[in-house]
DOGUZA-45942 format. One record per residue (C-alpha): residue number from 1; residue in three letters; x, y, z. Coordinates in steps of 0.5 Angstrom, whole numbers, plus 2048, in hexadecimal, padded with zeros to 3 digits. Layout:
# residues N
{resi NUM resn ALA x X y Y z Z} $
...
# end
This chain:
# residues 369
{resi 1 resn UNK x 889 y 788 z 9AA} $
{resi 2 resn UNK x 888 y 784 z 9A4} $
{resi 3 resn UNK x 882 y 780 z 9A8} $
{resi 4 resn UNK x 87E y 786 z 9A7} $
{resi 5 resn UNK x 880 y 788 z 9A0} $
{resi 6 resn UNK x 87F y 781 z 99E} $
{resi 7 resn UNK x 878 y 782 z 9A2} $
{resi 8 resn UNK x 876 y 788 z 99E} $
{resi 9 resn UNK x 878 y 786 z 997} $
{resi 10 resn UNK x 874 y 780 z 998} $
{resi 11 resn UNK x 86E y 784 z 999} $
{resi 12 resn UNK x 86F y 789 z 995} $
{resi 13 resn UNK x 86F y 784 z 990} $
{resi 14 resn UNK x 868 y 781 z 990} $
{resi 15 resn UNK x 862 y 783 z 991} $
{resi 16 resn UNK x 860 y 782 z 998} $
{resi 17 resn UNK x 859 y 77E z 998} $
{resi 18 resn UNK x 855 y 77C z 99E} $
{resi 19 resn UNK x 874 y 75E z 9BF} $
{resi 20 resn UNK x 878 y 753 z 9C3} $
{resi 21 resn UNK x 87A y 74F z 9BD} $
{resi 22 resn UNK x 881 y 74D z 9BB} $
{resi 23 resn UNK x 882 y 748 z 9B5} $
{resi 24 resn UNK x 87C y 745 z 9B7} $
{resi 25 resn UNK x 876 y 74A z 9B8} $
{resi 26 resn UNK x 872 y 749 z 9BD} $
{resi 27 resn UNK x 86A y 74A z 9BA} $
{resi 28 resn UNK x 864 y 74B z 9BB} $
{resi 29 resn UNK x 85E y 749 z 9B7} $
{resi 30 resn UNK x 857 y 74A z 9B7} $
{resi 31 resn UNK x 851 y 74A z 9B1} $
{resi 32 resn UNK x 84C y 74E z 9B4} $
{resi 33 resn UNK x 844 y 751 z 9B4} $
{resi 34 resn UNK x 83F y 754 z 9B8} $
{resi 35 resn UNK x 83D y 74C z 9BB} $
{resi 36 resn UNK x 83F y 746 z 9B9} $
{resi 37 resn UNK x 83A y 745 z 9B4} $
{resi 38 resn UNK x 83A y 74C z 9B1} $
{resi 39 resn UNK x 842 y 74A z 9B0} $
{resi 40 resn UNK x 840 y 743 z 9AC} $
{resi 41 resn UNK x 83A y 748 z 9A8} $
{resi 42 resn UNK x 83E y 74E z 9A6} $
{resi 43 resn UNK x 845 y 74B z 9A7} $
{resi 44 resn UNK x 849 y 74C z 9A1} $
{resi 45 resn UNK x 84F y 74A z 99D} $
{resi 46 resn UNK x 854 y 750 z 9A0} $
{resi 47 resn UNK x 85A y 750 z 9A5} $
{resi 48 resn UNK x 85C y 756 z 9A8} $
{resi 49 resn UNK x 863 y 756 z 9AD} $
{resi 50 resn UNK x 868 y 75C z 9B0} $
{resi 51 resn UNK x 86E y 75C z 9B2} $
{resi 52 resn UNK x 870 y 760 z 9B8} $
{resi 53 resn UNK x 876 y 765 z 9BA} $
{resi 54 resn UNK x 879 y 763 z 9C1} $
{resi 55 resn UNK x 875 y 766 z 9C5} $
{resi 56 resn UNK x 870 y 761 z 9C4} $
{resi 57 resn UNK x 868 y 760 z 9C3} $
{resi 58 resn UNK x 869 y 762 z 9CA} $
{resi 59 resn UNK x 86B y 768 z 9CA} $
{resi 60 resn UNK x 865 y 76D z 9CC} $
{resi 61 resn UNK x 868 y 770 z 9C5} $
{resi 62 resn UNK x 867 y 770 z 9BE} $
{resi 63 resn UNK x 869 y 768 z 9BE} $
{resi 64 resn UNK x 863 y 767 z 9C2} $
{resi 65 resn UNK x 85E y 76B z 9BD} $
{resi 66 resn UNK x 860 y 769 z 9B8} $
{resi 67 resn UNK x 85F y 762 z 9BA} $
{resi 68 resn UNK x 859 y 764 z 9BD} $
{resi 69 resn UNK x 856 y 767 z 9B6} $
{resi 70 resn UNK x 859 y 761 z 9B1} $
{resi 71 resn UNK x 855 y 75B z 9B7} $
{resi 72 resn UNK x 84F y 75F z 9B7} $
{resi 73 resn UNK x 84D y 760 z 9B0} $
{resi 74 resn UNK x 850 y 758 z 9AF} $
{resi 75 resn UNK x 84A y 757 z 9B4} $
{resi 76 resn UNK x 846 y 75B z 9AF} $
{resi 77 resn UNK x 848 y 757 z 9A9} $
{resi 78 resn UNK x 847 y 751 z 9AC} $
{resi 79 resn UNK x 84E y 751 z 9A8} $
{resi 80 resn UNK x 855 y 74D z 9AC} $
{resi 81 resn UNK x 85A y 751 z 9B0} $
{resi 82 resn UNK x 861 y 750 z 9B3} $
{resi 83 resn UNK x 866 y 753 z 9B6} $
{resi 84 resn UNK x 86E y 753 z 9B7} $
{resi 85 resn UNK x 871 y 756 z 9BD} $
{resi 86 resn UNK x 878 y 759 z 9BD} $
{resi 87 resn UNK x 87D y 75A z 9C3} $
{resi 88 resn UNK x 882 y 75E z 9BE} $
{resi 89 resn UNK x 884 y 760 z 9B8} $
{resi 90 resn UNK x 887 y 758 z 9B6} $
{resi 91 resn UNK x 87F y 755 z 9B7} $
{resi 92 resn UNK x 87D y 75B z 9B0} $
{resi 93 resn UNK x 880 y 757 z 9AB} $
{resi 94 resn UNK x 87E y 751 z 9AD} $
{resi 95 resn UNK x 878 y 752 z 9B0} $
{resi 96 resn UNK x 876 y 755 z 9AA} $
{resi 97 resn UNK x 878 y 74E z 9A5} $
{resi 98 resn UNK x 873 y 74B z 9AA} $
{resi 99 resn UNK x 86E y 74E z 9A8} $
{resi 100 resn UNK x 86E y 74E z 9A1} $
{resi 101 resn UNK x 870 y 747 z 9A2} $
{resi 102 resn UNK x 869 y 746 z 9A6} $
{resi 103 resn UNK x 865 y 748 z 99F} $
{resi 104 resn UNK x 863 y 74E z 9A3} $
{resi 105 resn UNK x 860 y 754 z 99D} $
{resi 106 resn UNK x 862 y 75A z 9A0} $
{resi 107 resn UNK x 868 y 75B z 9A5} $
{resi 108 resn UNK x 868 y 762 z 9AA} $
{resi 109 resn UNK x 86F y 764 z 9AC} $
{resi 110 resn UNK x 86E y 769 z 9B3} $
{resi 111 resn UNK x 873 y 76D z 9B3} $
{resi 112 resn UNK x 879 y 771 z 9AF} $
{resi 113 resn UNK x 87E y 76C z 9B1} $
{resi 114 resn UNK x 87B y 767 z 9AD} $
{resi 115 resn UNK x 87C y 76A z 9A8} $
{resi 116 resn UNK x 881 y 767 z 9A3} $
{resi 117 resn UNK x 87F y 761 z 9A6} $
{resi 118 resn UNK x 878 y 761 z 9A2} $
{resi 119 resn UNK x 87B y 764 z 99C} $
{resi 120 resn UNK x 87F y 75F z 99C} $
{resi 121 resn UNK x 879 y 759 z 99D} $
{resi 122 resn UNK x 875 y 75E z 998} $
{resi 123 resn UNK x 879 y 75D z 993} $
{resi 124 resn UNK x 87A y 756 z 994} $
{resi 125 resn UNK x 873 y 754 z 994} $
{resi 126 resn UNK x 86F y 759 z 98F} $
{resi 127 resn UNK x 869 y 755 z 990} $
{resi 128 resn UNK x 868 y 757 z 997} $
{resi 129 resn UNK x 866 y 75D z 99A} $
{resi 130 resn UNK x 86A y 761 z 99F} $
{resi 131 resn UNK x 868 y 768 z 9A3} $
{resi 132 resn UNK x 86D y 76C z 9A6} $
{resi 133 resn UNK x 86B y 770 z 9AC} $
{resi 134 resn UNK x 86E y 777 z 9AE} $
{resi 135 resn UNK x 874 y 776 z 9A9} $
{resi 136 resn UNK x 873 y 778 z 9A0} $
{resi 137 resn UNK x 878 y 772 z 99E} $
{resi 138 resn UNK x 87C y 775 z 99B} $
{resi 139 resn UNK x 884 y 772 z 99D} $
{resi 140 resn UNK x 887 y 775 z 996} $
{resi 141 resn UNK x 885 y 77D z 997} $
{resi 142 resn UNK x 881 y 77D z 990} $
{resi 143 resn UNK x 87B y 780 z 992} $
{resi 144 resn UNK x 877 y 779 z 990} $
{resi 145 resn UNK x 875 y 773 z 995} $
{resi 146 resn UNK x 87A y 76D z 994} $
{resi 147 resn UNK x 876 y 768 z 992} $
{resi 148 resn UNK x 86F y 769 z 98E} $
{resi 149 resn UNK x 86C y 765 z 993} $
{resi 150 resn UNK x 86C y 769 z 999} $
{resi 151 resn UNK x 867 y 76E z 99C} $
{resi 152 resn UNK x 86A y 772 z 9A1} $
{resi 153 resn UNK x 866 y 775 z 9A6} $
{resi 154 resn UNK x 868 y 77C z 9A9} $
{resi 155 resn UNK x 866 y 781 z 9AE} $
{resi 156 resn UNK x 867 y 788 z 9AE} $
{resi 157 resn UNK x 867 y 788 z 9B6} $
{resi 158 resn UNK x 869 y 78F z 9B5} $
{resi 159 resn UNK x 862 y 792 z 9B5} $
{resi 160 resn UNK x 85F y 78E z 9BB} $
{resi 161 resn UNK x 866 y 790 z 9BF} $
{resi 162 resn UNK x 864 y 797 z 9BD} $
{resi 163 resn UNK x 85E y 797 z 9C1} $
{resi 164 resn UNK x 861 y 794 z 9C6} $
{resi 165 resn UNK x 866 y 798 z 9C7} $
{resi 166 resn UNK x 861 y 79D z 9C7} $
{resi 167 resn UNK x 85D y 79B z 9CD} $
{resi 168 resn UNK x 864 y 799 z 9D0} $
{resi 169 resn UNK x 866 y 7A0 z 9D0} $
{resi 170 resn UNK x 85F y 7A3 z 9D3} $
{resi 171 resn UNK x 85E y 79D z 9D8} $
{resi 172 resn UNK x 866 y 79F z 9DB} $
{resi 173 resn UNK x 866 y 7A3 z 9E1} $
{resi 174 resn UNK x 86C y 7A5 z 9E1} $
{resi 175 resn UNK x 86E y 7A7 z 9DA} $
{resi 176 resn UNK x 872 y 7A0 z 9D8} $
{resi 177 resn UNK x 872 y 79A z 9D4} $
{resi 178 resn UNK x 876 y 795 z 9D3} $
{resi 179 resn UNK x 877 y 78E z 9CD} $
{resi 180 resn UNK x 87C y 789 z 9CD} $
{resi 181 resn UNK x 87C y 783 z 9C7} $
{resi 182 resn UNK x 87F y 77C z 9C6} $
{resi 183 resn UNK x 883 y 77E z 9C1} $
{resi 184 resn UNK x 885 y 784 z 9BC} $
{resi 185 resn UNK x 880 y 780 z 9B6} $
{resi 186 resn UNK x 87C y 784 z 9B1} $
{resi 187 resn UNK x 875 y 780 z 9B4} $
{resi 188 resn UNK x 878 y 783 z 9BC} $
{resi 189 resn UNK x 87A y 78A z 9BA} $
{resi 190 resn UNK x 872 y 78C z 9B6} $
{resi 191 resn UNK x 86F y 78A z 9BD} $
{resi 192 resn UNK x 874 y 78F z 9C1} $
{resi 193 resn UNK x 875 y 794 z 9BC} $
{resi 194 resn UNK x 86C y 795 z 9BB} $
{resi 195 resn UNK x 86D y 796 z 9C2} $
{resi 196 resn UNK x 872 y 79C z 9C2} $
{resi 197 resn UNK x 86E y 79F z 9BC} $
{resi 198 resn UNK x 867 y 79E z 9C1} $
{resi 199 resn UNK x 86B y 7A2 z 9C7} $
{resi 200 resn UNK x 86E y 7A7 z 9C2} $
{resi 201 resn UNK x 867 y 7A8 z 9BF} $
{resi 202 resn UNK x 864 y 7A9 z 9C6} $
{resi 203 resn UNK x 869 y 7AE z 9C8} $
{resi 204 resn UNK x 868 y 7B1 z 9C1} $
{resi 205 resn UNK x 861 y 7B1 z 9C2} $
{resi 206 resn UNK x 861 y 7B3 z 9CA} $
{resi 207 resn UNK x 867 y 7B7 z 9CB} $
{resi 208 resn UNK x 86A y 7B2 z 9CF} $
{resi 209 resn UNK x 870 y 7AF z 9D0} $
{resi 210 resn UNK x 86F y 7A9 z 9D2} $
{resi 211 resn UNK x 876 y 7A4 z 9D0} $
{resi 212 resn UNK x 877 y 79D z 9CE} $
{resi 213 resn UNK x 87D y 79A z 9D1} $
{resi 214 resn UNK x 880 y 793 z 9CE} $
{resi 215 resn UNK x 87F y 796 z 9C6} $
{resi 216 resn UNK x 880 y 79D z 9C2} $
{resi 217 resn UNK x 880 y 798 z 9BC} $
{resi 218 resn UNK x 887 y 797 z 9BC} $
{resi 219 resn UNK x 889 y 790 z 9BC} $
{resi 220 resn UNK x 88F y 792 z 9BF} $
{resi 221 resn UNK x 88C y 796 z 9C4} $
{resi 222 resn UNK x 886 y 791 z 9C6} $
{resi 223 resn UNK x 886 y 78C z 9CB} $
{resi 224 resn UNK x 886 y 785 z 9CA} $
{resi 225 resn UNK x 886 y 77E z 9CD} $
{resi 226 resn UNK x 88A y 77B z 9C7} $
{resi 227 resn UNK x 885 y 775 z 9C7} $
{resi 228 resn UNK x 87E y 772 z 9C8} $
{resi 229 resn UNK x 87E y 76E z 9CF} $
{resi 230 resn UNK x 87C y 771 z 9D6} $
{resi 231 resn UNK x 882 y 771 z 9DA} $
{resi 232 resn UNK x 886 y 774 z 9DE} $
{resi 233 resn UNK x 889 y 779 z 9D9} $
{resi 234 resn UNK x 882 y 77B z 9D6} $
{resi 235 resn UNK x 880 y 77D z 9DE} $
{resi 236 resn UNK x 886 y 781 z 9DE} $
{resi 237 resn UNK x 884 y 785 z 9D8} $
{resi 238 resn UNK x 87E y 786 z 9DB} $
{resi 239 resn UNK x 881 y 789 z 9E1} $
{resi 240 resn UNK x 885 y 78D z 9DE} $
{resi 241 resn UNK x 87F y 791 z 9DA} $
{resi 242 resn UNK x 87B y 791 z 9E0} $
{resi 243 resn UNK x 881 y 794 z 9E4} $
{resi 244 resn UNK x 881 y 79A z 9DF} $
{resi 245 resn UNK x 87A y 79B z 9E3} $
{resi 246 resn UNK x 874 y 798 z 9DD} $
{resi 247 resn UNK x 86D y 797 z 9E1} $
{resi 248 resn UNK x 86B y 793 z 9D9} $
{resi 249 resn UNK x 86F y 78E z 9D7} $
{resi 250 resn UNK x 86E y 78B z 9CF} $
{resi 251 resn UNK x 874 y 784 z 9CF} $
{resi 252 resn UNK x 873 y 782 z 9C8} $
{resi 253 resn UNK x 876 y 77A z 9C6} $
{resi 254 resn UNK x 871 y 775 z 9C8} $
{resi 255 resn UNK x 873 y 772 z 9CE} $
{resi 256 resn UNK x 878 y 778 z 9D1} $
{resi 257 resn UNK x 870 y 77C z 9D5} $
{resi 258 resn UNK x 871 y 776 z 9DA} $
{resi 259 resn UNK x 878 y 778 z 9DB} $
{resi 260 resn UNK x 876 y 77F z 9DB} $
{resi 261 resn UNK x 870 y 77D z 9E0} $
{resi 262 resn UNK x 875 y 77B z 9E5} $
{resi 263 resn UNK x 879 y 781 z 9E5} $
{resi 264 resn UNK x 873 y 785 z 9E6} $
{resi 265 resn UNK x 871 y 782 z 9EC} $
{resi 266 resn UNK x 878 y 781 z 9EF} $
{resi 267 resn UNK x 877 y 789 z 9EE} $
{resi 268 resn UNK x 872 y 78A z 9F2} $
{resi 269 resn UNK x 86F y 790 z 9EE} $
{resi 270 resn UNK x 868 y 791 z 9EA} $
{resi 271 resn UNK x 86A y 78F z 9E3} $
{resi 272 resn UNK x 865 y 78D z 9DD} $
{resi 273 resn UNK x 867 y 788 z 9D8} $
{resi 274 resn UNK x 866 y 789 z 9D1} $
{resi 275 resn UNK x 866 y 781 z 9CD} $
{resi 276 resn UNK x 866 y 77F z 9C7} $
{resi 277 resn UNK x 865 y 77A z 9C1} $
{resi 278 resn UNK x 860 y 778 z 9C5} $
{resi 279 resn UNK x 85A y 77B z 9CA} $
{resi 280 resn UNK x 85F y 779 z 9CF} $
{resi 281 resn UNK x 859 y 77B z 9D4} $
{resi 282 resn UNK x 855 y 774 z 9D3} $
{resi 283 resn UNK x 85B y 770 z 9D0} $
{resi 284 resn UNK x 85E y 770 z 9D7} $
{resi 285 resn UNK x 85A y 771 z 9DD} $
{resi 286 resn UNK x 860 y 772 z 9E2} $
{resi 287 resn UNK x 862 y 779 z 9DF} $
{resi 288 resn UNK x 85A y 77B z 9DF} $
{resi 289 resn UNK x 85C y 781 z 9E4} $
{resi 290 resn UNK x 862 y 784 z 9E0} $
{resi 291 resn UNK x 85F y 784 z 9D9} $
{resi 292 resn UNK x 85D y 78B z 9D7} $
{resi 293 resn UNK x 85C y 789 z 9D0} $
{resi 294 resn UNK x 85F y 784 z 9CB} $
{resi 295 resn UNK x 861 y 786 z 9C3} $
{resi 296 resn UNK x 85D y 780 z 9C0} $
{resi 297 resn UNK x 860 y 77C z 9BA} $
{resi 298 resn UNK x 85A y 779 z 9B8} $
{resi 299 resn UNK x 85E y 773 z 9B5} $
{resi 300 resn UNK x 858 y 76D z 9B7} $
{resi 301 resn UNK x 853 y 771 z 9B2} $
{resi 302 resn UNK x 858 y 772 z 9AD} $
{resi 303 resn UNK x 85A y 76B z 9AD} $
{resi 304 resn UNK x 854 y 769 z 9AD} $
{resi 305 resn UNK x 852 y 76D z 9A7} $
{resi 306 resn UNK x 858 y 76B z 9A3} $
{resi 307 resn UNK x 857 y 763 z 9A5} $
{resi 308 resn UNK x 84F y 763 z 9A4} $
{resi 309 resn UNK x 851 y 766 z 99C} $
{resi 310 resn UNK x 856 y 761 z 99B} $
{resi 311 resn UNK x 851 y 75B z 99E} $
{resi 312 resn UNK x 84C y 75E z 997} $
{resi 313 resn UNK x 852 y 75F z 992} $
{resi 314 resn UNK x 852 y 767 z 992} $
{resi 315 resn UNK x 85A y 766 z 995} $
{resi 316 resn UNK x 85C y 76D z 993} $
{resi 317 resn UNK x 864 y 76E z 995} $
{resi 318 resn UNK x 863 y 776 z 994} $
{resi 319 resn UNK x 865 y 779 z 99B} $
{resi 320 resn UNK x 860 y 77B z 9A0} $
{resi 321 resn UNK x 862 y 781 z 9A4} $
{resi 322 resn UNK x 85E y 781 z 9AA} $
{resi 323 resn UNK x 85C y 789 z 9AC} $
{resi 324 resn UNK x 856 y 78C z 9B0} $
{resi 325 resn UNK x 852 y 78D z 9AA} $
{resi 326 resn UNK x 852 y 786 z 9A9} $
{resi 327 resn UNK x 851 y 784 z 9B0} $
{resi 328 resn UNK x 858 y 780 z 9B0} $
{resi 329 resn UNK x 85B y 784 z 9B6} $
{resi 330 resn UNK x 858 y 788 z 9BB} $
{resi 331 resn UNK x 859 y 78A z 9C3} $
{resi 332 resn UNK x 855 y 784 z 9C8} $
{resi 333 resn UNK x 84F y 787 z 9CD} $
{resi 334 resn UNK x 852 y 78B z 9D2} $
{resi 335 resn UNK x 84F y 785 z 9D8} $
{resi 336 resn UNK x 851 y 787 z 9DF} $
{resi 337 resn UNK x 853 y 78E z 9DD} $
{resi 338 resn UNK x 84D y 790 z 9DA} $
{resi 339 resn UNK x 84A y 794 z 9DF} $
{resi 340 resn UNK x 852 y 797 z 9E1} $
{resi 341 resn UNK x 853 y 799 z 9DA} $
{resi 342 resn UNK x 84F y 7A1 z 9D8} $
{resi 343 resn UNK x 84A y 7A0 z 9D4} $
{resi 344 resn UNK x 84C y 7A6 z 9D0} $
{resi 345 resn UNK x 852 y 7A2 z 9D0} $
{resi 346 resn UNK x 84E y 79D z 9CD} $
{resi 347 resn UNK x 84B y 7A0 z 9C8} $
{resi 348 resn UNK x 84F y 7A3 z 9C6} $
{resi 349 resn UNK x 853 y 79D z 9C4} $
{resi 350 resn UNK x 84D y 79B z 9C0} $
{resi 351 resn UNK x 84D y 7A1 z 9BC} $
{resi 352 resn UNK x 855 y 7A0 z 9BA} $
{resi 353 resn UNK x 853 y 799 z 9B8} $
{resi 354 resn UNK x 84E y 79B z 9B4} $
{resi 355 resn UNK x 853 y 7A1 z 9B2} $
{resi 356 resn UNK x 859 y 79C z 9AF} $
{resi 357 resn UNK x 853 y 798 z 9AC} $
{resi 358 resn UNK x 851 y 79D z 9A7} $
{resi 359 resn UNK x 858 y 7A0 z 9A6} $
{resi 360 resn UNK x 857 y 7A7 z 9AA} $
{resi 361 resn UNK x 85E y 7A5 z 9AF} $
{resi 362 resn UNK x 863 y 7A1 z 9AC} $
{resi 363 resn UNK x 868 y 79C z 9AF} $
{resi 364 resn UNK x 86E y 79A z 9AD} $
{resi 365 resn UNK x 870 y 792 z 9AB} $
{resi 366 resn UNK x 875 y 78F z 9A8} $
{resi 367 resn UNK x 86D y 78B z 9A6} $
{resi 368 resn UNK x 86A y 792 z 9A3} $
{resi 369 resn UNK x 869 y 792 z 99C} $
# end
């Protein structure tokens, strides 16, 4: 609780505008451009690094965006890249020093648990620029990020799960639905609770009762894995929700979907899976079949954005607060299921996104303004 209050007093206080090292990280370096010879033209006096959450830059997850983003407009720069792995909470701190140590202009952390880490690094090193992914900086609850040269980047998942429950509730064949998250973090719970809301306005707007199993909006009540990792205990959650009867099947936690992709096919039954962060469709082939849609974060192009303004001078630690208006978070194509979703469906969607853009349906964050 007090993650989503020190979240919400940070954004409301500004104006919204656009993971394996120990104590010796092991990094990668790399100055980049379109070729070789554009590098040596157009290459500049710039550094930009990142720092990763245990889940690695491997995770088919936000790490992997935001890495993805951060390489890719190094390469459009012509301006150096360098990337620090972290196995564990112990690989932040130090992780963090080695980039600083490296000269590097500006420093992305990925994650809420890097947190105090960064505030930290920040604080410690004020000529150096530092993004904050998913998480406002803000260690002391005041309302204020921690240190003046820090830009958190946020994302009000909420909307594009709001559509995604949505579509989930119309696609359900037998009128039930489920979710299950890593943890009960602020940065899970948005991406459960816009799904319950989509239901809910579905139901509302349909006469329908179809049920979400594994969140009411309760922390207490919902059902969590008590971690990140795809293991055993994650499968077991999944089981349990997919028990209870649902033919979709929303994971919310990085790599906890394959935990979940395991369960649904051990269970023999046609149940769709809805992804997140990423477009889990093209991130990971192997689940193509399963993937109904994914609630996308659109991490890389937000990393992008703030490292090419950064590269220019134009670093502005105001918080960006990705929504569907600006193009920050959206639901990913519907791919295999095009042709099993209802076009009337499918529309309809598209209206409620336009909808909840121009403020006619509104959905509750603890992000909204």
């Amino acid at each position: 609780m007090k993650r989503i209050i020190q979240v919400a007093a940070v954004v409301g206080a500004l104006t919204m505008t656009l993971a394996a090292c120990g104590t010796a990280p092991a990094t990668t370096s790399t100055t980049t451009g379109t070729t070789a010879a554009a590098t040596t033209a157009a290459a500049i006096d710039f550094k930009a690094c990142i720092v990763s959450d245990a889940g690695g830059f491997d995770d088919k997850s936000f790490n992997q965006l935001s890495f993805a983003g951060v390489q890719q407009a190094t390469k459009d720069l012509g301006a150096q890249f360098k990337s620090a792995q972290s196995s564990g909470a112990t690989d932040y701190a130090p992780n963090l020093q080695a980039m600083a140590s490296e000269n590097c202009n500006l420093i992305f952390s990925v994650g809420f648990n890097l947190s105090a880490d960064t505030v930290t690094a920040a604080l410690a090193n004020p000529t150096i620029d530092y993004a904050l992914i998913d998480d406002a900086a803000d260690n002391n609850f005041d309302g204020k990020t921690d240190a003046p040269n820090i830009k958190p980047i946020l994302y009000d998942t909420a909307q594009a799960a709001f559509l995604a429950g949505y579509l989930a509730a119309g696609y359900s064949k037998v009128g039930k639905v489920g979710t299950f998250g890593g943890q009960p973090y602020p940065t899970v719970t948005i991406f459960m609770d816009g799904f319950l809301q989509g239901v809910n306005y579905y139901n509302q707007q349909k006469g329908k009762s179809v049920q979400v199993v594994g969140w009411d909006g309760n922390d207490k009540n919902g059902l969590f894995t008590g971690g990140f990792d795809a293991n055993d205990k994650a499968k077991g959650v999944a089981q349990q929700v997919i028990d209870q009867g649902v033919d979709v099947l929303l994971p919310v936690g990085g790599p906890i979907y394959q935990s979940a992709i395991a369960a649904v096919k051990d269970s023999g039954k046609d149940i769709a899976l809805i992804g997140v962060d990423a477009d889990q469709f093209n991130t990971d082939t192997n689940i193509q079949p399963y993937i109904l849609t994914s609630i996308e974060k659109k991490m890389d192009i937000s990393a992008a954005d703030a490292t090419k303004a950064a590269a220019t001078g134009a670093f502005d630690p105001t918080a960006y607060v990705g929504t569907l208006a600006n193009g920050g978070v959206d639901i990913a194509p519907y791919h295999n299921f095009e042709s099993k979703v209802d076009p009337a469906l499918t529309a309809e969607v598209k209206q409620l996104k336009q909808d909840i853009i121009d403020g006619k349906v509104t959905v509750k964050s603890y992000l909204a303004k």
